[in-house]
Structures are given as C-alpha cells and as structure tokens.
C-alpha positions as CSV (number, residue, x, y, z in Angstrom):
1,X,114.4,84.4,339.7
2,X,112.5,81.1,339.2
3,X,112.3,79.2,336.2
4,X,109.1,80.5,335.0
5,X,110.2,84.1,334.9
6,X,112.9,83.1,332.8
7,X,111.4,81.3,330.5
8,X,108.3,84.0,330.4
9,X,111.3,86.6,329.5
10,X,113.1,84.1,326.8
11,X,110.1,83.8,325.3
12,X,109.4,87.6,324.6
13,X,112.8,88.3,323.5
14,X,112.5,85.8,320.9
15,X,109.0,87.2,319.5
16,X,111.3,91.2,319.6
17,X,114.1,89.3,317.7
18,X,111.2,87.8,315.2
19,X,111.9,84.4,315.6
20,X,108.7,83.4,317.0
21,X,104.9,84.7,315.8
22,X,102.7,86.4,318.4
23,X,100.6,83.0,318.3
24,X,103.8,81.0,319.1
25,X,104.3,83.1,321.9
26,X,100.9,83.1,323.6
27,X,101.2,79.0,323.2
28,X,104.4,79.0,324.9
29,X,103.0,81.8,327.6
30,X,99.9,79.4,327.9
31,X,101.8,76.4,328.8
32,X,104.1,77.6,330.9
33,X,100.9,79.2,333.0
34,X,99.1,75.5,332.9
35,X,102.6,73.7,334.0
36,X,103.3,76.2,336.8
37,X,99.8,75.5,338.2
38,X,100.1,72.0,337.5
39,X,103.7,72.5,339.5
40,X,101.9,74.1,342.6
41,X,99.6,71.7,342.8
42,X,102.1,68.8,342.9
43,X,103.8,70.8,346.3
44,X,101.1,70.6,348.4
45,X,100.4,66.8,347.8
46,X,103.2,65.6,348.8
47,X,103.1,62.0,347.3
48,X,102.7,63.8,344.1
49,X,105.1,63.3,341.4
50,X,107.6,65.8,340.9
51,X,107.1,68.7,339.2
52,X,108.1,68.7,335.3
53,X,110.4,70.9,333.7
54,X,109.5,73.1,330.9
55,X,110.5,72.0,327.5
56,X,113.7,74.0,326.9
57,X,113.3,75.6,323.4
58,X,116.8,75.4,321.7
59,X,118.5,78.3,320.9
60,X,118.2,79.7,317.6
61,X,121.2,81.8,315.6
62,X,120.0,85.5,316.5
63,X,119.3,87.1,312.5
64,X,120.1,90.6,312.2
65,X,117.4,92.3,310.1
66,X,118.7,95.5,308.0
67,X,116.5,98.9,309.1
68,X,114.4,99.8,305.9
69,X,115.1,102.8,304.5
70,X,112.4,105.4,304.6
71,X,110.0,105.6,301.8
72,X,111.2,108.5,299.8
73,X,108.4,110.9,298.7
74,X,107.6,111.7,295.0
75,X,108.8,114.6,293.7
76,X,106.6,117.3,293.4
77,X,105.8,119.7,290.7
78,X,108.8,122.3,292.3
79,X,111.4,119.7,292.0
80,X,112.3,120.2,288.3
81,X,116.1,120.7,287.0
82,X,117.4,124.1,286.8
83,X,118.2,123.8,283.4
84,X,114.8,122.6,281.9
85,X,113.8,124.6,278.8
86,X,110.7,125.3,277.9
87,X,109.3,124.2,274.5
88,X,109.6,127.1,271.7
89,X,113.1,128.5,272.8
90,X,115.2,125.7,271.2
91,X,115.9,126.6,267.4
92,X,118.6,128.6,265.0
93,X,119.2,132.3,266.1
94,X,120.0,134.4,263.3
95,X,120.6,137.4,266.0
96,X,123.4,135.1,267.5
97,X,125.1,133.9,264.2
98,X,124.8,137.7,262.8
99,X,125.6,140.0,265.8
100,X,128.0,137.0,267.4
101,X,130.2,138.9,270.2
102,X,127.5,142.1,270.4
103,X,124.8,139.4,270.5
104,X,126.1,137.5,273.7
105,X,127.5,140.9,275.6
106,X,123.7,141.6,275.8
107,X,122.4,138.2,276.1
108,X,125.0,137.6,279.1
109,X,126.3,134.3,277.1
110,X,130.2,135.2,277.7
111,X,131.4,132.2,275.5
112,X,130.3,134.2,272.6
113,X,133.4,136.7,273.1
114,X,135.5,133.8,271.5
115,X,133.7,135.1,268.1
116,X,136.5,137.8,268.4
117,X,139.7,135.2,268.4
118,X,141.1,134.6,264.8
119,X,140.2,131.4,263.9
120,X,137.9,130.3,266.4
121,X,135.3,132.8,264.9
122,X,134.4,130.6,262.4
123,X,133.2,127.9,264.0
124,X,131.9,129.8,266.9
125,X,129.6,131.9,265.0
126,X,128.1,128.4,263.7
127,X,128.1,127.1,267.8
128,X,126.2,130.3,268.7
129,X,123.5,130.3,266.0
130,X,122.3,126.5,267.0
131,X,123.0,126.9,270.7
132,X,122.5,130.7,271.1
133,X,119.0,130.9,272.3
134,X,119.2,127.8,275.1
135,X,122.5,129.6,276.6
136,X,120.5,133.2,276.7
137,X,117.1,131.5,278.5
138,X,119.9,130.0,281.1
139,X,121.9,133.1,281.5
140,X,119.5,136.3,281.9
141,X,116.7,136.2,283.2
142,X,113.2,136.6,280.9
143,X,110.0,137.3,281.9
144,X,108.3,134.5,279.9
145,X,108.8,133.1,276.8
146,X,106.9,135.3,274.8
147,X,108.9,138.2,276.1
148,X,112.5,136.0,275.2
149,X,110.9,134.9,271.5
150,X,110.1,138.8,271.3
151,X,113.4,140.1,272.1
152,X,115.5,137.6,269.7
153,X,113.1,138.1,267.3
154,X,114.2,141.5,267.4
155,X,118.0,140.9,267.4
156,X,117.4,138.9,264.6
157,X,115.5,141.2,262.2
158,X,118.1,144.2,263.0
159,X,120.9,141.6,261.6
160,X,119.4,140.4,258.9
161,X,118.7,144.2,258.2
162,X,122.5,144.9,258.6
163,X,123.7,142.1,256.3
164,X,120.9,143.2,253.6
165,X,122.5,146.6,253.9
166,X,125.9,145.7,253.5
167,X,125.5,143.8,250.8
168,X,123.7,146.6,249.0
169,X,126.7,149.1,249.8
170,X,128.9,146.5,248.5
171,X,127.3,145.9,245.9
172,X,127.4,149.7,244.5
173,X,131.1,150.4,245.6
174,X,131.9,147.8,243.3
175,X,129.8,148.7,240.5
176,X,131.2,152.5,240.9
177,X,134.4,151.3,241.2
178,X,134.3,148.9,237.4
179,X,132.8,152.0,235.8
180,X,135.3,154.4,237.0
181,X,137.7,152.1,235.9
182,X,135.9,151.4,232.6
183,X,136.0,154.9,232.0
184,X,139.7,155.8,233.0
185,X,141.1,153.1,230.9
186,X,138.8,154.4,227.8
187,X,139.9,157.8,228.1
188,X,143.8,156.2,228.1
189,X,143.2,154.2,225.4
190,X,142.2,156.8,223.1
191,X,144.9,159.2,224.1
192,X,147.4,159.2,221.0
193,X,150.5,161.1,220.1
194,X,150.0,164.1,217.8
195,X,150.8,163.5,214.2
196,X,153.1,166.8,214.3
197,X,155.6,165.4,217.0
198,X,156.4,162.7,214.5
199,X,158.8,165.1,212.8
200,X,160.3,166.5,215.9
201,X,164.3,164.5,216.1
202,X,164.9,163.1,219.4
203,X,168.4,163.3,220.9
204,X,168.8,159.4,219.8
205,X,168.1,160.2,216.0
206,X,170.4,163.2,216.4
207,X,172.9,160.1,217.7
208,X,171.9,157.9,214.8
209,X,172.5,160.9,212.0
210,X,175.7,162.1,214.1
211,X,177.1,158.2,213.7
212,X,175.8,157.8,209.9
213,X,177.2,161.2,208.7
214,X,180.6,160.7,206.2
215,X,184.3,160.7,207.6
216,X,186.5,163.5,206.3
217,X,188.6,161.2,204.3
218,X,185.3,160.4,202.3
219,X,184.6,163.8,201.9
220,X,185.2,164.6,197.8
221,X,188.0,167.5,197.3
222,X,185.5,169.7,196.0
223,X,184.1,169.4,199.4
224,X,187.0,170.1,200.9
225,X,188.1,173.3,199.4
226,X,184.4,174.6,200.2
227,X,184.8,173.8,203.8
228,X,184.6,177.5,205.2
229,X,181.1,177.7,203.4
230,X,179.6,174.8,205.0
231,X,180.6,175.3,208.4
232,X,177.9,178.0,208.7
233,X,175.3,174.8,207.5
234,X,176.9,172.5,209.9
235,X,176.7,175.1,213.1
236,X,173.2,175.4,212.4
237,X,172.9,171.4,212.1
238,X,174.3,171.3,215.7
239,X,171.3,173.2,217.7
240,X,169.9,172.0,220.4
241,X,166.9,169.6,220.3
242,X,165.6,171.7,222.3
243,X,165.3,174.4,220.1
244,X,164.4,172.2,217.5
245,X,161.1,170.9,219.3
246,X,160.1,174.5,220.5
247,X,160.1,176.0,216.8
248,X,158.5,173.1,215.5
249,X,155.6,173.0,218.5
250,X,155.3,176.8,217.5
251,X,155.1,176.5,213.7
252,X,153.2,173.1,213.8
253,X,148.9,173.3,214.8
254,X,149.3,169.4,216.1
255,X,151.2,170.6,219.0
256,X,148.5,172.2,220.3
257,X,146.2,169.4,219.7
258,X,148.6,167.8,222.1
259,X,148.3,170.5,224.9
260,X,144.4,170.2,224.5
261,X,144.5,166.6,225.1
262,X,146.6,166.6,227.6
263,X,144.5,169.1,229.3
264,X,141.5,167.3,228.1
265,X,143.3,163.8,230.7
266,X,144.3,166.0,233.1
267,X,140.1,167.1,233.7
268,X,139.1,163.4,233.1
269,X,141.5,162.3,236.0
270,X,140.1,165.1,238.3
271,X,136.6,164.2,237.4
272,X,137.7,160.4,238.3
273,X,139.3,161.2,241.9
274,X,136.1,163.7,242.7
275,X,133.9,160.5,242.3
276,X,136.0,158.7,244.2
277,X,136.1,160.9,246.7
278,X,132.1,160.8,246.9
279,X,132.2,156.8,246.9
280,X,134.5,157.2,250.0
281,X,132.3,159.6,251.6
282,X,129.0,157.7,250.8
283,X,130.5,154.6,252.8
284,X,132.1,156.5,255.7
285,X,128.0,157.3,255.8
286,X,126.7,154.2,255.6
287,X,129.3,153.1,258.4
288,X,128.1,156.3,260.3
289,X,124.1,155.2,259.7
290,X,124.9,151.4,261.6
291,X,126.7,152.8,264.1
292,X,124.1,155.1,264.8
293,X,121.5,151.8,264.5
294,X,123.5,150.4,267.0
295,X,123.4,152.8,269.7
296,X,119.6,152.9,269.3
297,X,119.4,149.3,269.6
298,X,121.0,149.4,272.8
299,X,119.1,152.4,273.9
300,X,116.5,150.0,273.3
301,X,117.5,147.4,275.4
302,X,118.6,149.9,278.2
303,X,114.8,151.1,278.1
304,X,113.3,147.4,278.1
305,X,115.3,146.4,281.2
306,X,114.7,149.7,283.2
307,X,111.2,149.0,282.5
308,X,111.4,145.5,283.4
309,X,113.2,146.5,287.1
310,X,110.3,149.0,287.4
311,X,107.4,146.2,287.1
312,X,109.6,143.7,289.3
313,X,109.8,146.7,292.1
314,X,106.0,147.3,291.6
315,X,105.4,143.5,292.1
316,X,107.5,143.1,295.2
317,X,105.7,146.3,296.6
318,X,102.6,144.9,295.9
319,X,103.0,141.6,297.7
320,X,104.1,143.7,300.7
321,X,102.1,143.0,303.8
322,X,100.4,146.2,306.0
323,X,102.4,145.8,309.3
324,X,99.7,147.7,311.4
325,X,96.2,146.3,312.8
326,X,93.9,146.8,315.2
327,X,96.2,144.8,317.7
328,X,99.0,146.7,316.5
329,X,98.4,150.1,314.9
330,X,100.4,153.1,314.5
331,X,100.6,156.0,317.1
332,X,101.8,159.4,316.0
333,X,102.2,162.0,318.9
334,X,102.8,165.7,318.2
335,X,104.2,167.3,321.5
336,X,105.2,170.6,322.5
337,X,103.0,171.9,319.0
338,X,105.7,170.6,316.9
339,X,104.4,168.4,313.8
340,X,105.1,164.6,313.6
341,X,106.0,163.1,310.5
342,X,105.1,158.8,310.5
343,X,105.8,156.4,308.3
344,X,103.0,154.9,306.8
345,X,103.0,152.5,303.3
346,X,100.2,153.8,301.0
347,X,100.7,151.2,298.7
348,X,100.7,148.5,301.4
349,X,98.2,150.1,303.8
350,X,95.9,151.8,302.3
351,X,94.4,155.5,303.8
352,X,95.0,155.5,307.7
353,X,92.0,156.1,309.9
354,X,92.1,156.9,313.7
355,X,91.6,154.9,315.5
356,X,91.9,156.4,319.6
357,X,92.5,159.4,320.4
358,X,95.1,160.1,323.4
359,X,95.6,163.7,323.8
360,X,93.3,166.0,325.3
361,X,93.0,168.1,322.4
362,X,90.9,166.9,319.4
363,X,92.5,165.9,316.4
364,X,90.3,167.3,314.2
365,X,91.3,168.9,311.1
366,X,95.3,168.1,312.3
367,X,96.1,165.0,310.8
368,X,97.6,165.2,307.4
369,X,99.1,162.9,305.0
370,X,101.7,162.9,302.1
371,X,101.6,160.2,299.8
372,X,104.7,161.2,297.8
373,X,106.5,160.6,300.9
374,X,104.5,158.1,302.4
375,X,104.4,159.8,306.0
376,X,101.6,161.1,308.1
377,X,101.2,163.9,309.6
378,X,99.9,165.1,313.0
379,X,100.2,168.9,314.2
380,X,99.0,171.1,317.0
381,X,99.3,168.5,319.8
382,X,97.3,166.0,318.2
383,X,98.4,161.9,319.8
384,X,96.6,159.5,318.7
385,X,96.5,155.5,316.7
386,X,96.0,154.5,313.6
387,X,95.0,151.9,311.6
388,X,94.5,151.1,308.2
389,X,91.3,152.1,306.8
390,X,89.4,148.7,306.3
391,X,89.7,148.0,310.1
C-alpha cells in the first residue's frame, strides 16, 4: 500500500477519533492530492527532483469520549406516585377516633385493630382520628372523592350520634341511681325504735340487776324468816326475757307501731329494687337499640358495595367490543330440524341481522332471540350469518 493510501486512511481515522475538524481533513486530503500529482510528474522527467514526502503529522494521545446518556423524556401526566392524595381527604375523622377498631375493619386500615390492645388504645385512637382518612383513600378503593367524603361523613355522624347517646343514658342511670339512694337513706334515717320497747329488759339488764341484787348475809333477819314467802316473788322474777318481751309487745300499742314500720321498710325496699330492676332493664335496651344501629350500619355498607360491584360490572360490559362484523360474522346452522342456540352479546352487539342465507330453506319467521340469555336462535333448518344490526 503506498504512502498516500496511508496517509489518506490516517487522516480519516483521526477526524472518527475527533481530533481533527472536517475542514482540517479536506486540507490534508487536498494536499496530499496536489503532492501526489506533483510526485507523478517528477517520475516521468527524469532530471526532476525527487519526489517530497508528505509532512508526517505527529501522533496525538487517542481521547476516549464517554457515550451520552440518552435524553430522558418528561414525565407525563400518568407518571404520578401511588400514594398522591387528592385535596379534600386530608383532615380529622371523628368516624375513626369514635368507631376506632369497627372504623378500620370496614375501611380496610388493619393498623386500627391495635385500638383493641390495653394501652396502646389510647394513643391509637388519637393516630387514627388525624391519619384515619389518608390510610382509608390508600387502602379501599373509592369511586371519587365525593363518594369517600360521603361515606366518612356518614361514619362520622353515626359516632357522634353514639357518644351523644351514651352520654344521655349515663347521664340518667346516675341521676336514678342518687335519687334512689336519696330516698333509701331518708326512709332509714327516719326509722326509730318504738317508745314501748324502751321498757322491755334485755338479757344484759337482767345481768346488771342479777349482779346488783343483795347477798344473803345482807339480807335483814326479818327477811330471812320470811324466806318461804318470797320465793314465789323471786320464781316469778326469774322468767324468761322472752316471756317478758311477748307480754309486753301484747299489752303495749307501740309494739305494733313497730311491726307497721317495719312493714312500712320492708315495701320501701321492694319499691327501691323494682326501680332498679327497670334502670337495669332500660339500659340492657339501650345496649340492645346500638347494637341493632350497628347491624344496619353495616347492612348499609353491604348494600353500597354490592351496588358499587354492580356499576363497575355494567362499566366493564359496556366497554366490551362486538367480536362480529361483516368480515367476520356469526353463522348459526340448525340441522336435522333441531334448534340452535348462539351466543350473541346484546349489550355488546346490539340486535343481530342476517346477513346470507345458506340453507335451501328460507329463514323466515325461524330465527329467534333471547336476551335474558343472550343466545339466538335458529329452528326448522334455518343456516345462515349474522351480523350486528348497524352493518
């Protein structure tokens, strides 16, 4: 290879490497051209000087360029974070702090369940009333955000509702509960002992005028010599108390004063454990009346999501495409007389219409169709396409 060929070829792979400009390179092409020429036309004279040699350009320290990254595109309007939040559904959620654990079983935010630990509850009920609503938008799924400010508006109404209530029925049992006791200790207070059972001796006076009573050596001779008449006196001293207490209940009218007013307590306590007994009932009531408020509420919410399912399947069968055409419709053959049921989706579809006949027989009056079941039907022989009705 001669000398201009190399150089030519040095030349270019400096101007790949980008050590030389395009300009550069046509120069140096140039000159080697007019020097080659010049070199041709020196060998046929031969008295002519020799030829010259191209300047040799000095080697330069190859650079390695870095490749350039790609540009990167701007994100579009889909490329948003997952956990964006809309503006209105940030704020305090009195359905999260009231309700707590029921709140976030039906709001799918599991972390609420910790609203059941002792303990824990009380700072979690806080935790769920400022961060309830941005864990329920992340966790179910909500049609928009009017429907998700609808539903916790909801939630919080009934719980405001439940803690009104409860502190009404509070409220009362304790009320009840100071008069009944108002009254029980008014009725004891005025209870007092009969005047007539003053009298009666108890066994420990008996004691006391047994111990007080003279010794025999006190006794006066006179005494003495009459001792067979007074032991009659002291025989009858010695009766029972017993005894004592029933002749003087019998002979004295304030003994049956007593029995009235111990009859008289014995009513007022019966009269005091029958309202009672009504308080109790009144609250098993109450808790009857929210639990039954709490099975509508999640009736409720049963009803709402069923309903919500139902509009999802009607919009996902609404976007469905017709999968027959003119180029590829439906044929629907009824052989041997036996009817043909096909498939066909009304919703998607539209009414069918034939298209081409194929059987011999005319299809009039034998094609059919059941919308309920979204078939067609084709009796009596009848073979033939179809297509939807707007084609």
């Amino acid at each position: 290879m001669s000398d201009f060929t190399n150089e030519l070829i040095r030349l270019g792979e400096l101007r790949e490497k980008g050590l030389i400009s395009q300009e550069e390179f046509e120069a140096g092409k140039a000159k080697l051209f007019n020097e080659a020429q010049a070199a041709g036309k020196g060998g046929a004279e031969s008295s002519g000087p020799p030829p010259i040699a191209p300047p040799q350009i000095p080697a330069q320290p190859t650079m390695v360029i870095p490749p350039r990254a790609p540009p990167q595109a701007p994100p579009g309007p889909a490329a948003h974070k997952v956990d964006d939040i809309p503006p209105g559904i940030k704020g305090w959620s009195w359905g999260a702090f009231l309700w707590n654990w029921i709140w976030a079983i039906f709001n799918n935010t599991w972390i609420g369940l910790l609203a059941l630990v002792p303990g824990v509850n009380l700072v979690m009920v806080f935790v769920l009333g400022a961060k309830g609503r941005e864990w329920a938008w992340k966790n179910k799924r909500w049609d928009s955000v009017e429907h998700f400010n609808r539903v916790q508006r909801k939630w919080s109404v009934w719980g405001i509702g439940l803690v009104l209530f409860s502190l009404l029925l509070s409220g009362l049992i304790i009320i009840s509960s100071m008069f009944f006791m108002a009254s029980a200790g008014s009725k004891f207070s005025g209870f007092s002992v009969p005047s007539g059972m003053d009298t009666v001796d108890t066994p420990a006076q008996s004691d006391e005028s047994v111990q007080t009573a003279p010794l025999p050596e006190e006794i006066a001779p006179d005494a003495m010599e009459n001792a067979d008449m007074a032991t009659p006196a002291i025989a009858e001293d010695a009766m029972p108390a017993e005894t004592i207490v029933e002749d003087t209940a019998s002979e004295d009218p304030g003994a049956q004063d007593a029995g009235e007013a111990q009859a008289q307590q014995q009513a007022e306590l019966a009269r005091i454990r029958a309202e009672a007994d009504a308080a109790k009932a009144e609250a098993a009531k109450a808790k009857k009346d929210a639990l039954k408020a709490e099975k509508a509420l999640a009736e409720q919410r049963r009803l709402q999501e069923e309903e919500r399912l139902a509009q999802e399947q009607a919009a996902q069968e609404a976007q469905m495409e017709c999968p027959y055409s003119r180029a590829q419709p439906l044929t629907c053959s009824s052989r041997q007389g036996q009817p043909a049921y096909c498939d066909w989706n009304f919703q998607a579809c539209g009414n069918p219409k034939l298209s081409k006949k194929e059987s011999k027989t005319t299809c009039d009056g034998k094609v059919s169709t059941d919308r309920e079941n979204n078939q067609l039907i084709v009796v009596d022989g009848c073979r033939a396409k179809f297509v939807p009705q707007q084609y």
